[in-house]
N, C-alpha and C positions, 0 to 999 in steps of 0.2 A: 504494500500500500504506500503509495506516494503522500508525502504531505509537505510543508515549509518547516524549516527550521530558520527561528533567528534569534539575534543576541544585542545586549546591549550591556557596555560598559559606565562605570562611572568612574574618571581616576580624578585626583589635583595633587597640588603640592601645598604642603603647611611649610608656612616660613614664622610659626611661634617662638617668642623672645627673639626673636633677634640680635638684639643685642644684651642679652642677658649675659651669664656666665659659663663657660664651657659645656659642664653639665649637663645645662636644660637645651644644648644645642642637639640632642641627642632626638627631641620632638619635631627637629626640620625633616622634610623630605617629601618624597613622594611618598602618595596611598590611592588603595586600591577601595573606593567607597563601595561600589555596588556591584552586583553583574546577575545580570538576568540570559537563563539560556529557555527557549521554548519551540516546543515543536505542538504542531496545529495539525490536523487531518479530519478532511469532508470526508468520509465512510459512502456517502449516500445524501439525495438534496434533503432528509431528512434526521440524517446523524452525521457529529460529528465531534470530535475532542479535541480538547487541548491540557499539553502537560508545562509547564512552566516551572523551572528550577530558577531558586536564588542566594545567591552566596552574597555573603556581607561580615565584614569584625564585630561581633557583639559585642564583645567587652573592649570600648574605645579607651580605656584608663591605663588596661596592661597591656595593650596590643599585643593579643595571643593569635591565635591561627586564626584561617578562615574557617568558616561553617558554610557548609550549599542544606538546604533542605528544600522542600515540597511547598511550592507556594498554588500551582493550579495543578488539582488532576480530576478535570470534569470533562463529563461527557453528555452535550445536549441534543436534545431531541424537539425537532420542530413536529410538536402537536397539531397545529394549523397555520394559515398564511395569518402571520404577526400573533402567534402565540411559541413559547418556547417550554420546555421543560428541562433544566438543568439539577442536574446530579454528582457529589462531590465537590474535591476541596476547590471553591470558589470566588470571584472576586466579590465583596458583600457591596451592595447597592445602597450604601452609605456615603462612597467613596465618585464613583462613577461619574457624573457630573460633577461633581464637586471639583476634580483635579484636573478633569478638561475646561473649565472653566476658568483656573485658576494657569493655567497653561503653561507656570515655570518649576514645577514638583521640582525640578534637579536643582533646583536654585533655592527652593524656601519651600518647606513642609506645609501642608496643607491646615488647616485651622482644626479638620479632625484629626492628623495625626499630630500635632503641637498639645491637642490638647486629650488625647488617647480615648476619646470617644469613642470610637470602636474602632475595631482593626481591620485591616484592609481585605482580608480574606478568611473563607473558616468553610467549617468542613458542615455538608448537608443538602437540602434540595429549595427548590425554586422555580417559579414560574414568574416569565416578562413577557409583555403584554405592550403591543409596538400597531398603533393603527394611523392614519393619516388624519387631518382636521377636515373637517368639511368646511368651514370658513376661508382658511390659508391654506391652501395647496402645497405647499413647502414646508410648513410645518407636521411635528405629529404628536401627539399624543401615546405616553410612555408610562407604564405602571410595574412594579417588581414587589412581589413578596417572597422571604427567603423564611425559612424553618433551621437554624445552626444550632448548632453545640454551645456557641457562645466565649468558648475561649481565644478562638483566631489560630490560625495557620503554622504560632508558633509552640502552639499545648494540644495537648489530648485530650478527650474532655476529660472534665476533672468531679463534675454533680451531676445532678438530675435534672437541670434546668435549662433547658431551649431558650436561644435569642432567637425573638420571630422580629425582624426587618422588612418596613412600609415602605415604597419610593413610589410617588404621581409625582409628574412632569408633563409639561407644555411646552412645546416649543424646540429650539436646535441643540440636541444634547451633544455637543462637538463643537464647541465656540474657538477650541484653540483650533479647528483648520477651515470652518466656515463661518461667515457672518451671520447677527443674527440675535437672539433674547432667546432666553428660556424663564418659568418660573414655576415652581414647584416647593415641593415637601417630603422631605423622611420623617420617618417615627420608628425606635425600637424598643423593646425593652425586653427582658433576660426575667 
């Protein structure tokens, strides 16, 4: 089965203290922030997956090794024309407009992940609900409810308690590559 594979890196360079004392010159250098590797495949115009790996230094204080783990491994199923059903570890529809919107994620963290309001992915199912406006032709109308675990992409679950995750939207969900307004709402709660 054919499918795409692709990647993306994050590197820069810390030039901290500078001019401090020998010692702390030891925090200049390059680093390796981020790196995402994924591979995508249409099965059928009705199935298809994607798996998404990401490595990143968890612990930024002792610069110890890298970590890669499981950030996507879902597989969705088109139900109907603009309905979906997705299955596994997933991106949570908290996040989704929010960082296309926002359109510089590699440059400034989003206001949900500043403020850990929920995590960007987790393990479970979901249905998105994609139909056109009858008023504006170019716009559409976007609805996603998810069923998680609750802890996010980088825990197991850990209780008994489901995060169920609300997303309505109007409008262009992709501001950072077309123009255009969206306006909308999430709701979750664990």
């Amino acid at each position: 089965a054919e499918g795409s594979v692709s990647g993306v890196s994050y590197f820069s360079y810390s030039m901290k203290n500078m001019n401090a004392d020998l010692e702390s010159e030891k925090e200049r250098g390059f680093e390796l922030n981020r790196v995402y590797l994924t591979y995508k495949n249409e099965v059928s115009d009705k199935v298809s997956f994607k798996f998404q790996a990401d490595m990143q230094n968890t612990n930024t204080t002792e610069k110890t090794a890298y970590y890669m783990y499981i950030k996507k491994a879902q597989l969705d199923l088109k139900v109907t024309n603009g309905a979906k059903l997705i299955i596994g570890m997933q991106g949570m529809n908290m996040f989704n407009v929010a960082e296309k919107n926002w359109g510089n994620r590699f440059l400034r963290k989003t206001a949900m992940d500043m403020n850990k309001w929920s995590a960007s992915a987790d393990l479970g199912v979901g249905v998105e609900l994609s139909m056109g406006c009858p008023f504006i032709e170019s716009n559409k109308i976007y609805g996603s409810l998810l069923v998680t675990n609750g802890e996010g992409y980088k825990s197991t679950s850990s209780d008994n308690y489901e995060k169920i995750s609300f997303q309505a939207m109007y409008g262009e969900n992709r501001l950072d590559k077309k123009d255009g307004f969206n306006i909308g709402t999430v709701y979750s709660t664990l």
